[in-house]
C-alpha positions in Angstrom: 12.3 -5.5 -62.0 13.4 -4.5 -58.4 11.6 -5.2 -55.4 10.6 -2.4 -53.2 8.4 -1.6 -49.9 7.1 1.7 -48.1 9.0 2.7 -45.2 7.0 5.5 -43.0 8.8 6.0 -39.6 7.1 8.4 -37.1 7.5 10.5 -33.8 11.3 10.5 -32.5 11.9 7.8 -34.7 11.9 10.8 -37.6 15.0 11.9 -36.2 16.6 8.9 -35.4 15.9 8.0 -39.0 16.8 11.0 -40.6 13.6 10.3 -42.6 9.9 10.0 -42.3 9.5 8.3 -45.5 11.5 6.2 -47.6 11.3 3.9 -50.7 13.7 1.0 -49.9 14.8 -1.5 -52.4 15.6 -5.1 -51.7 16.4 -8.5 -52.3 15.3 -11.9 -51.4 13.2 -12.1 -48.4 14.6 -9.0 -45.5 12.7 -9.2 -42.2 11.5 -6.1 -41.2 13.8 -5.3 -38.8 16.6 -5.7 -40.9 15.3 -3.0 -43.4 14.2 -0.6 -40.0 18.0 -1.0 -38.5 19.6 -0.6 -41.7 17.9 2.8 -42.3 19.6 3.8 -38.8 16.4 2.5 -36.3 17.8 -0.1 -33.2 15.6 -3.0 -32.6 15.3 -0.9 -29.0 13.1 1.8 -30.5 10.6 0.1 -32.2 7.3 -0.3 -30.3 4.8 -1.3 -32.4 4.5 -2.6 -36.5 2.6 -2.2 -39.1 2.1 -3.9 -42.6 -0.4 -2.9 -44.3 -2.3 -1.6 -41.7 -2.1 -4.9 -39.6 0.0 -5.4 -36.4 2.5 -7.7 -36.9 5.9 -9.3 -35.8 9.4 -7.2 -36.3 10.8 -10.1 -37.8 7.9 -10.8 -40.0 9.5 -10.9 -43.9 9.0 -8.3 -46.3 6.9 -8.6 -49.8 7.6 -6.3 -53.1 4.4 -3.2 -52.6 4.5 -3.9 -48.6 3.5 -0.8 -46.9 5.5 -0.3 -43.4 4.3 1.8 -40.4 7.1 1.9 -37.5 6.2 3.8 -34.2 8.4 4.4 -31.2 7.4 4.1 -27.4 4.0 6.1 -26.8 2.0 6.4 -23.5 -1.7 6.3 -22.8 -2.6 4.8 -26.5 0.0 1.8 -26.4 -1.4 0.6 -23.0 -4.7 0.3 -24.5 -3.1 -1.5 -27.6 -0.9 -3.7 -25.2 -3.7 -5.4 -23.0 -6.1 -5.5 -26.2 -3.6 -7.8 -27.9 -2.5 -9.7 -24.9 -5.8 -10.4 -24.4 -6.8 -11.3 -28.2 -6.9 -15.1 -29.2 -6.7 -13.9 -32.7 -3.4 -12.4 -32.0 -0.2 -15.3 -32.6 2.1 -16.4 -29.9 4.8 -14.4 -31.3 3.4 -10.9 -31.4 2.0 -11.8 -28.0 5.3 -12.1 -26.9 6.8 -9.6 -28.4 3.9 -7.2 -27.1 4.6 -8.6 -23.4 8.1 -8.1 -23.7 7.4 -4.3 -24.7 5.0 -4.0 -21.9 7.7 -4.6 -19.5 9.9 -2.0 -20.2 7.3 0.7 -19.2 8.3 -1.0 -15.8 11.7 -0.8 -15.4 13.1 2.1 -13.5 16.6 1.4 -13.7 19.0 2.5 -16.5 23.0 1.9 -17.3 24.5 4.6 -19.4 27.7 5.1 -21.4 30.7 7.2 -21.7 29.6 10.3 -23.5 26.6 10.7 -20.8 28.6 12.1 -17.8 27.0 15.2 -17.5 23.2 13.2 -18.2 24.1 11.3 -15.7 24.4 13.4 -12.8 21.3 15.3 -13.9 19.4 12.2 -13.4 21.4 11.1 -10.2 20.2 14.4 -8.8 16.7 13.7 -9.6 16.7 10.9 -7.7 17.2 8.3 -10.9 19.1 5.1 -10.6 22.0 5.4 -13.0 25.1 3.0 -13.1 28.2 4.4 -14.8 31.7 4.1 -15.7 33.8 5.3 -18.0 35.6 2.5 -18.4 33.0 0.1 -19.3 33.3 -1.0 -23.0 30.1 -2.4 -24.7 30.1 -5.6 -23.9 30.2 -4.6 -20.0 27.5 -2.4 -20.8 25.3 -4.5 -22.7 26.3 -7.6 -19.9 25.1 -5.2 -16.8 21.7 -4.2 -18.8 20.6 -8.1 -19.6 22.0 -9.7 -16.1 20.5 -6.2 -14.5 17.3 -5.4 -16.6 18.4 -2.0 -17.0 17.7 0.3 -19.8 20.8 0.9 -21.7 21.1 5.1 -22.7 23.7 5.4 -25.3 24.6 7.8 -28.5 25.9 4.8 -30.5 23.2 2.9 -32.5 25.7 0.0 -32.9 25.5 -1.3 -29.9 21.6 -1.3 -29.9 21.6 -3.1 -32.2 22.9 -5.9 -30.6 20.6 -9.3 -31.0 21.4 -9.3 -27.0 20.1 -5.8 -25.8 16.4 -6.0 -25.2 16.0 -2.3 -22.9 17.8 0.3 -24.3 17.1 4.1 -25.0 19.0 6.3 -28.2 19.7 9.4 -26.9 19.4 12.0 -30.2 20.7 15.7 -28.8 23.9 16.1 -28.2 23.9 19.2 -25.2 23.4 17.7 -21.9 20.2 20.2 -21.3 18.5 18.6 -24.2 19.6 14.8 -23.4 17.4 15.6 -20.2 14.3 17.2 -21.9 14.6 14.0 -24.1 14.3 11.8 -21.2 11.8 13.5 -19.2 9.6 13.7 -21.7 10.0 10.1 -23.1 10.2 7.9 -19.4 7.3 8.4 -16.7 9.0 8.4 -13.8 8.1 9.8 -10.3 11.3 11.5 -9.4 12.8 11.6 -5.9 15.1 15.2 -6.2 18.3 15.4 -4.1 18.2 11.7 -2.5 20.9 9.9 -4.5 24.6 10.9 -4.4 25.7 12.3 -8.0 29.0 10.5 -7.8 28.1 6.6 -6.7 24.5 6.7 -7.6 23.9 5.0 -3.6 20.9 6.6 -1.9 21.7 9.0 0.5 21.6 9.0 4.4 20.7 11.8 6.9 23.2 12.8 9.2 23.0 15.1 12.5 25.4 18.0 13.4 26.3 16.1 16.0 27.5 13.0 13.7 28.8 15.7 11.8 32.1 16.1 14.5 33.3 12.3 14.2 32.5 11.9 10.2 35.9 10.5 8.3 35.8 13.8 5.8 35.7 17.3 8.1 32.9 19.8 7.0 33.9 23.5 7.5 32.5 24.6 11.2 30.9 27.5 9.1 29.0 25.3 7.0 27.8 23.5 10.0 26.6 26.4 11.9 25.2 28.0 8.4 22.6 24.7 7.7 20.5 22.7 9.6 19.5 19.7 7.3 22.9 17.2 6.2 22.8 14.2 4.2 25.9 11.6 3.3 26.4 8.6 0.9 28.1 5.6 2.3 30.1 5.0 -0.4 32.2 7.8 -0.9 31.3 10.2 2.0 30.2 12.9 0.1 27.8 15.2 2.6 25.0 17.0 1.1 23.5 20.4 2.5 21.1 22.6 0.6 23.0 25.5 0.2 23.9 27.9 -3.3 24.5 24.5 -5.5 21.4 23.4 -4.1 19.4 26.4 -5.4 20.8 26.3 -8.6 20.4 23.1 -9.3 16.6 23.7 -8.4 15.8 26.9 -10.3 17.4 24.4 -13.4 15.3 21.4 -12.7 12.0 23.9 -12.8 13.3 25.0 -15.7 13.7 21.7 -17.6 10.8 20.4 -16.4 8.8 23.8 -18.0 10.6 23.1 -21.6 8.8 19.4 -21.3 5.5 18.0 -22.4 
């Protein structure tokens, strides 16, 4: 007779999934995270576990009739849960660390992303985010820079978060660049800084006066000088910043976004 368990995967983890519920069939003894990343799910996403209606470890095994719950990051309610098992004696060691390890990543503000996120991650430089990207790094340099760098790897390839090394790392579903952004606002809690990072190097930017202005390396048009008041520059490449039309359309875009999120 075949062995089987009940898969129920919930929130964005539905469309990562391409399910909400499943029958899956099995042999021997699979952990549950091998049946969750085989039905498409990175180790990444997965927050919290249940089997049979008990919190346990992702790499707890797997019994014939075993029904599985999987959720994805949540806010306000998984803070509660968090310190209420960190705090339980009843809870083991290994949940307990797994838990704490979760914890942390509603801490870190710092992402790397990869190739196919260009357009992303200007969005989020212009918001103020701290995003490293190149479009030469292959995986391993991405997945090196997020564990030396405890930075949350976005990506659009499940493979590589999957990777037994990646601990922070964030599946990006849609495929428009507007929609990549509503996915992240409304996923990370973030207070954003608009307009203080340079789009190109990701380096904070630096106010500069007029007066600077007429000995800066890159010339700025005289009529652009006289037109704006308020300059800033990034170190790194000497871009200068004013607020002027790209500035406004970038903002009435940003209100926009943040209207379409929750």
């Amino acid at each position: 007779m075949k062995k089987f368990c009940y898969i129920r995967f919930y929130d964005r983890l539905k469309s990562i999934s391409n399910k909400e519920r499943c029958i899956f069939y099995f042999n021997g003894k699979p952990a549950i995270i091998d049946i969750v990343e085989s039905l498409g799910v990175p180790h990444t996403e997965v927050y919290l576990i249940l089997k049979n209606q008990t919190i346990v470890s992702i790499y707890d095994w797997v019994y014939p009739g075993d029904f599985i719950s999987v959720f994805p990051r949540m806010h306000t309610f998984f803070f509660d849960l968090y310190k209420q098992v960190l705090l339980d004696p009843a809870y083991p060691k290994k949940i307990k660390k797994e838990f704490w390890n979760r914890y942390q990543n509603y801490r870190i503000r710092q992402f790397v992303a990869d190739v196919h996120l260009g357009k992303l991650v200007k969005y989020l430089r212009f918001l103020g985010v701290d995003v490293l990207y190149n479009s030469s790094w292959d995986d391993d340099e991405l997945i090196e820079i997020s564990v030396s760098n405890k930075r949350i790897l976005l990506t659009q390839d499940k493979g590589i978060l999957k990777n037994k090394r990646v601990q922070h790392g964030f599946y990006i579903i849609h495929r428009d660049p507007e929609k990549q952004l509503e996915e992240f606002l409304n996923y990370f809690q973030i207070d954003f800084k608009p307009f203080t990072r340079c789009s190109l190097c990701n380096d904070l930017l630096i106010p500069i006066t007029k007066q600077d202005l007429d000995n800066f390396p890159i010339e700025i048009p005289e009529s652009i000088k006289q037109s704006y008041s308020e300059f800033c520059y990034c170190k790194s490449c000497y871009k200068v910043y004013w607020e002027g039309s790209h500035y406004e359309r970038l903002s009435n875009f940003f209100n926009k976004i943040f209207g379409n999120t929750t």
